[in-house]
SETORLUM-724027 format. One record per residue (C-alpha): residue in one letter; x, y, z. Coordinates in steps of 0.05 Angstrom, whole numbers, plus 32768, in hexadecimal, padded with zeros to 4 digits. Each point is the difference from the previous one (the first is absolute). Layout:
AXYZ
...
END
This chain:
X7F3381608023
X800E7FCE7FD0
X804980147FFE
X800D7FF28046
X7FD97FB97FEF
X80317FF67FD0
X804080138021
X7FF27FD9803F
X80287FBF8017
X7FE87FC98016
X80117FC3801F
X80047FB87FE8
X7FBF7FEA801C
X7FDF803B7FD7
X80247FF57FC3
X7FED7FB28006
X7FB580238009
X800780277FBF
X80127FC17FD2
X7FDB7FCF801F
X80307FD8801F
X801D7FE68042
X803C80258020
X80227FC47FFB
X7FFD800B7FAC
X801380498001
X804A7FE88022
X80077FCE7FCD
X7FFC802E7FC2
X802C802A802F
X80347FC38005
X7FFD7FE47FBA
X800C804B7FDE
X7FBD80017FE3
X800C804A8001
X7FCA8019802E
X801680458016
X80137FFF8046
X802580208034
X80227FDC8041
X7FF8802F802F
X80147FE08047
X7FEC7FC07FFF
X7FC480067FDB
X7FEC800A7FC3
X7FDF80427FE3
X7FE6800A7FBF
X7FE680467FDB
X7FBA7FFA7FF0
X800680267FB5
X80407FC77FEE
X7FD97FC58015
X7FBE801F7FCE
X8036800B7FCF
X801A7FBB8007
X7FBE7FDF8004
X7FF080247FB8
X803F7FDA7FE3
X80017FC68013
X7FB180067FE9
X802580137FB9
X802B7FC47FFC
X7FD57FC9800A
END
């Protein structure tokens, strides 16, 4: 079960959710190459729930 967790996609509004922040935040990491790993899929953007933990964990490393 905690595969499929892990492997899911979310949205921006969830990934916002996960760190904290407002959506607005999210698309500005997005825009200034912060290197948060997402995907434009559409017009929206998607991100994979396991890249944004593994992310989170470095950025948690280099501060």
């Amino acid at each position: 079960m905690s595969e499929y967790i892990e492997e899911r996609w979310i949205n921006i509004d969830e990934a916002a959710d996960y760190f904290g922040v407002k959506p607005a935040t999210i698309r500005d990491w997005i825009r200034k190459g912060k290197g948060i790993p997402a995907q434009k899929i559409g017009k929206s953007w998607k991100f994979k729930y396991s890249e944004l933990a593994e992310w989170a964990k470095t950025q948690e490393s280099s501060n």
